[in-house]
C-alpha positions in Angstrom: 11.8 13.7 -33.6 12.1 17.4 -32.1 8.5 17.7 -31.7 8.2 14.4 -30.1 10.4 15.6 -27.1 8.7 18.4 -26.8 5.5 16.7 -26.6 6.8 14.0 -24.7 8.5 16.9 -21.9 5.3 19.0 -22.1 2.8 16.3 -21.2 5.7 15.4 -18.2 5.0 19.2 -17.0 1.9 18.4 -16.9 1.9 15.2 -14.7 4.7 16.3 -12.5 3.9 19.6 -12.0 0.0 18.6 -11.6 1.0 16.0 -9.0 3.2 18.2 -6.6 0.3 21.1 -7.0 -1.9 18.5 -5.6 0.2 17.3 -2.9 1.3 20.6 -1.7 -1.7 23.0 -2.3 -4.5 20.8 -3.3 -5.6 18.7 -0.5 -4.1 20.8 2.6 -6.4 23.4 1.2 -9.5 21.0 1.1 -8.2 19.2 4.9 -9.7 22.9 6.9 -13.4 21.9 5.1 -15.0 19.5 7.2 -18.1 17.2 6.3 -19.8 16.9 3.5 -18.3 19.9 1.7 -14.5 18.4 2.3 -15.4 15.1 0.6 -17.4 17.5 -2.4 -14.0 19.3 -2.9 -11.9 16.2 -3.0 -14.3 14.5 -5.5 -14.3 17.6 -7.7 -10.8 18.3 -7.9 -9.9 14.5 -8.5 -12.6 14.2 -11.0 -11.0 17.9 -12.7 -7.3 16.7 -12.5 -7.9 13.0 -13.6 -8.7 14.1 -17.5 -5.9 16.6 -17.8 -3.5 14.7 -15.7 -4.6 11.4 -17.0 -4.6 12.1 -20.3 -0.8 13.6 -19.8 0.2 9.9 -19.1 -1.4 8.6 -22.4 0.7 11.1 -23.7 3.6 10.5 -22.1 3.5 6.6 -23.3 2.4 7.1 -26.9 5.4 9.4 -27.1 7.9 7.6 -25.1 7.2 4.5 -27.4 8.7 6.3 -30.6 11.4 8.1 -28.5 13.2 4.7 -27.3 12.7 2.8 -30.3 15.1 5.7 -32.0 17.8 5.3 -29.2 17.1 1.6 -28.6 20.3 0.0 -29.9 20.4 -4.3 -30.6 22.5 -5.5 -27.7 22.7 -5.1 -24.1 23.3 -1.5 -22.9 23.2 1.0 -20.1 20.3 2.6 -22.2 18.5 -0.5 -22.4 18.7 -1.0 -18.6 17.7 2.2 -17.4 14.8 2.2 -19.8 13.7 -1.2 -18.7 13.7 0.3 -15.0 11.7 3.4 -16.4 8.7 1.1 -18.1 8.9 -0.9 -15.0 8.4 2.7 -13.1 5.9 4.3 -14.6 3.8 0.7 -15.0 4.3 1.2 -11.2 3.1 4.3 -11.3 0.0 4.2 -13.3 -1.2 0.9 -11.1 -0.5 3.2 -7.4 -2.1 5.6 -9.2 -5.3 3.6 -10.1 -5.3 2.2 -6.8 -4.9 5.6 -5.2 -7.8 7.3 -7.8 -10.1 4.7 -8.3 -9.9 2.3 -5.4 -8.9 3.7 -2.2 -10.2 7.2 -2.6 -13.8 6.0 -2.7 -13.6 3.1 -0.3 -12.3 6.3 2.0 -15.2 8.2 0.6 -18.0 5.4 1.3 -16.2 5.3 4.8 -16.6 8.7 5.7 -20.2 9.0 4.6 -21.4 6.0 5.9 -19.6 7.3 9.4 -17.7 3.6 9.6 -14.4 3.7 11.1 -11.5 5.1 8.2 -9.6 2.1 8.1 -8.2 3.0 4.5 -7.0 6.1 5.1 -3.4 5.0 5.7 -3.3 2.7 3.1 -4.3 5.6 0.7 -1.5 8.3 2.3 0.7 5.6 1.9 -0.2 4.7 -1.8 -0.2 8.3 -2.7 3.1 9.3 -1.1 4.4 6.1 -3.4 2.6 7.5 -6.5 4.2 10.9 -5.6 7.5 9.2 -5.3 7.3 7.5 -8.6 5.9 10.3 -10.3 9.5 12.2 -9.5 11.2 9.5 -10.4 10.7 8.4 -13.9 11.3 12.0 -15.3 14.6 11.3 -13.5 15.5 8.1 -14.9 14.1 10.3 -18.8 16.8 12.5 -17.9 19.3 9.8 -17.7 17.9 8.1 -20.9 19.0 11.1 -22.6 22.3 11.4 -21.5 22.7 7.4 -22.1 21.4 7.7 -25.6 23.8 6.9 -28.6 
């Protein structure tokens, strides 16, 4: 089960760590470009990070799965509830994240180019700051799980 954590803490690194790199050194970085190159950098980067970060969440739930069903005890408990609220989370999580990746980034995108007005780009600071939010979080609520366990 050793390994498991360790896989399971790694592929958090990985998400976490990616995420905050992102937020805080990422896209400032890509905000001085301007025009076309600015939107090339943003679509690069999030088309690099979404395998590796991506594929740390995949991780991160095949992993989890095994790790609570050895702590899960029959019954209600304080371990039960806080991992209900972690699941909940990172659902939460992955879905802001979609929106963020996959829906609001290129309506933004097709905005820009097509020189229309950028109606989504608060909707998408404000999805992504949620993501971010989330994304701190649930490795929070993992380090309660492991003091809660039995």
């Amino acid at each position: 089960m050793e390994v498991v954590v360790v896989i399971h803490l790694l592929a958090a690194c990985v998400w976490v760590g990616g995420s905050i790199a992102l937020v805080v050194a990422g896209v400032p970085a890509i905000r001085i470009l301007e025009g076309e190159s600015r939107g090339r950098a943003m679509r690069e980067i999030g088309r690099r990070w979404r395998r590796l970060g991506y594929g740390a969440l995949v991780v991160l739930a095949v992993t989890g799965v095994p790790l609570a069903q050895h702590d899960y005890a029959h019954g209600r408990s304080p371990f039960q509830t806080v991992l209900w609220v972690k699941v909940g989370l990172a659902v939460g999580l992955v879905l802001f994240s979609y929106l963020h990746n996959f829906v609001l980034g290129p309506r933004l995108q097709a905005e820009v180019r097509e020189g229309r007005p950028q109606r989504t780009r608060p909707t998408l600071v404000v999805v992504g700051w949620i993501s971010l939010a989330l994304t701190l979080t649930v490795p929070v609520l993992g380090a309660v799980l492991s003091h809660l366990a039995p």
